[in-house]
N, C-alpha and C positions, 0 to 999 in steps of 0.2 A: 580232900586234898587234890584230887585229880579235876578240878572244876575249875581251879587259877592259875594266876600265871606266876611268874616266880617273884613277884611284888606281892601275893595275894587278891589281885584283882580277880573277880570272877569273868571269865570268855566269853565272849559271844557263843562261841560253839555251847558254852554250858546254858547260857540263857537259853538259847535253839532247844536244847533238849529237855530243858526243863518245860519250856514249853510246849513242847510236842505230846511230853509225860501227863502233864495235867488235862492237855485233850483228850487224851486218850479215855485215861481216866471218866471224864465226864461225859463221854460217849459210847464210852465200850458195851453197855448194856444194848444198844441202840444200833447198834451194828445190821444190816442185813446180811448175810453170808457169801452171795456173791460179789458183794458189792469193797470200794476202801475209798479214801483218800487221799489225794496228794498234793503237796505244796506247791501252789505258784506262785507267791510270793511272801516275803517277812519283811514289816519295819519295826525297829528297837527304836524307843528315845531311853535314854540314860541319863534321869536328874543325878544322880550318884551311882557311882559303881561300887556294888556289894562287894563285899572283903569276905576274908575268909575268916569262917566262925561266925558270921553273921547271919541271925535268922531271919526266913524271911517266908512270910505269907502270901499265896498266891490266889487269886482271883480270875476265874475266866468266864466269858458268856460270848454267844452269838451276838455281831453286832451289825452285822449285816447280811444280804443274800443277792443273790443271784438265781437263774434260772437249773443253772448246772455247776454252783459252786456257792462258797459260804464265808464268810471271814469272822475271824475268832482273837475277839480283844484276853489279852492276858496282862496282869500286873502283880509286881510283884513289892508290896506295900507302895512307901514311896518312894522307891530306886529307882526300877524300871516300869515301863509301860509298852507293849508291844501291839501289833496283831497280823495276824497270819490270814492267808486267802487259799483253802483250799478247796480243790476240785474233787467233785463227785465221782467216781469210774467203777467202772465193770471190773473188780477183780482180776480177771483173764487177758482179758483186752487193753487196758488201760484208757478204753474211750468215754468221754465224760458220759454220766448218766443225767436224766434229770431229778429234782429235786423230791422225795416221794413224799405226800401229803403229812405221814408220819414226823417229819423231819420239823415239820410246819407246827405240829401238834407240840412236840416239846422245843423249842425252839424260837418259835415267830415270835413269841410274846417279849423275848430279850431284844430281839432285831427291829422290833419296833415299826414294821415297813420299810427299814434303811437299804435301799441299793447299791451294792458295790462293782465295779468292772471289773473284768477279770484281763482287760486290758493290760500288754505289759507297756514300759515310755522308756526303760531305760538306753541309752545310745550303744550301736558298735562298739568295739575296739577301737580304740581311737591311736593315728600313726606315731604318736610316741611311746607307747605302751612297752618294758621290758620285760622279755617274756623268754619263762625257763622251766625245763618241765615238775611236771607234777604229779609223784609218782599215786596210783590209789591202790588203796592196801584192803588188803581182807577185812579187815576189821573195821572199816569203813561201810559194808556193806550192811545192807538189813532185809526185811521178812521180804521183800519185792526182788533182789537181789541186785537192786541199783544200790549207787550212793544215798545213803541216808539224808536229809536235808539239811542235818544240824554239822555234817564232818566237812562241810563245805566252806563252813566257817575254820577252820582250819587254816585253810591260806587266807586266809584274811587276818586270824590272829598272828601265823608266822611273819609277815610282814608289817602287823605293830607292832609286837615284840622286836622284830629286828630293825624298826626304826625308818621305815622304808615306807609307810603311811603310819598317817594320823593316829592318836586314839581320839576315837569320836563321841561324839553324843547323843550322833544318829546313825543308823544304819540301816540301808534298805539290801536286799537280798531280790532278786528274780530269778526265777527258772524257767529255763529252755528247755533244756531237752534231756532227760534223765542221761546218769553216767552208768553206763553197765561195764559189769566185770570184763575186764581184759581191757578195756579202755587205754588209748594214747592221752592221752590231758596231758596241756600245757598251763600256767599262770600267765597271765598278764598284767603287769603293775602300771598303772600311770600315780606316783606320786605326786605330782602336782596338782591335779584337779582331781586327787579322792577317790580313785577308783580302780577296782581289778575285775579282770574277765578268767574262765576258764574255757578254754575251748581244745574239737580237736586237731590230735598233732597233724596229723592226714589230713583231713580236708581243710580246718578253718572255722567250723562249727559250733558254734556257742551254746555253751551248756547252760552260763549261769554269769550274772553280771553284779555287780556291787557297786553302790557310790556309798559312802560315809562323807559325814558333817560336822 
């Protein structure tokens, strides 16, 4: 019940974490101890949006690599279709690591040789954008003590919900620059061409950027 909206529709934020769950999942064994990783980017395409009470079977595999990061296709029957790009790092430090042979061992044979960039394209803030804050809450928070990458989706659902963007069919997510506790964050809406920013209130800073389709 806490994964839709009040039509029943299932959230993006809930897709996010479903998908983050299933990863987890199928790499937790695999873990090195210093090591974790972190999101730099998500795209959701949405043939249909799952309802509630709807079951749904989830699928993930390695579908690409990089030298110091990895992207992770995820579907779920045939609703949704996603994949995720995340970076390799040092637990401690959060500097990417490279890729360890092991990774290669269970792994490469899904990724097929496919190269992914770890490049971000999304644009600025763009000068029409209206922008009001946005507060982050405890419970936003997870095991790194930044914002989790699924509660980001958050202002992006408060403003389908309140009719202020789209609902889409596509949604692409990047990440800048992790949100840590005590954070000033602002939203930024451009409904007209599809898109919100969060950045911060102090400097200007972009954390994280959105288009929807």
């Amino acid at each position: 019940m806490g994964d839709v909206d009040p039509r029943g529709r299932m959230r993006l934020d809930a897709i996010a974490r479903f998908m983050q769950d299933v990863g987890h999942d199928d790499a937790v064994d695999d873990f090195e101890p210093d090591t974790t990783w972190v999101v730099r980017r998500v795209a959701i395409q949405v043939s249909r949006w799952p309802r509630f009470m709807d079951d749904l079977a989830a699928r993930t595999w390695c579908s690409g690599v990089g030298q110091r990061w990895a992207e992770r296709s995820t579907v779920f029957g045939d609703a949704v279709a996603a994949t995720a790009l995340w970076v390799y790092v040092d637990a401690k430090t959060l500097a990417p690591r490279r890729l360890p042979d092991s990774f290669f061992e269970r792994w490469g044979a899904s990724a097929a040789g496919r190269k992914v960039s770890g490049r971000l394209t999304h644009a600025d803030p763009s000068a029409s954008a209206a922008w009001s804050p946005w507060p982050v809450r405890a419970t936003d928070l997870d095991v790194l003590d930044h914002v989790n990458n699924a509660a980001y989706w958050h202002a992006v659902e408060e403003h389908i919900i309140g009719g202020r963007l789209p609902r889409p069919s596509e949604a692409e997510i990047e990440y800048r620059v992790p949100i840590n506790r005590g954070a000033s964050v602002e939203c930024g809406v451009d409904g007209g061409g599809g898109a919100l920013w969060l950045r911060d209130a102090a400097d200007g800073t972009v954390f994280a950027s959105v288009v929807l389709r």
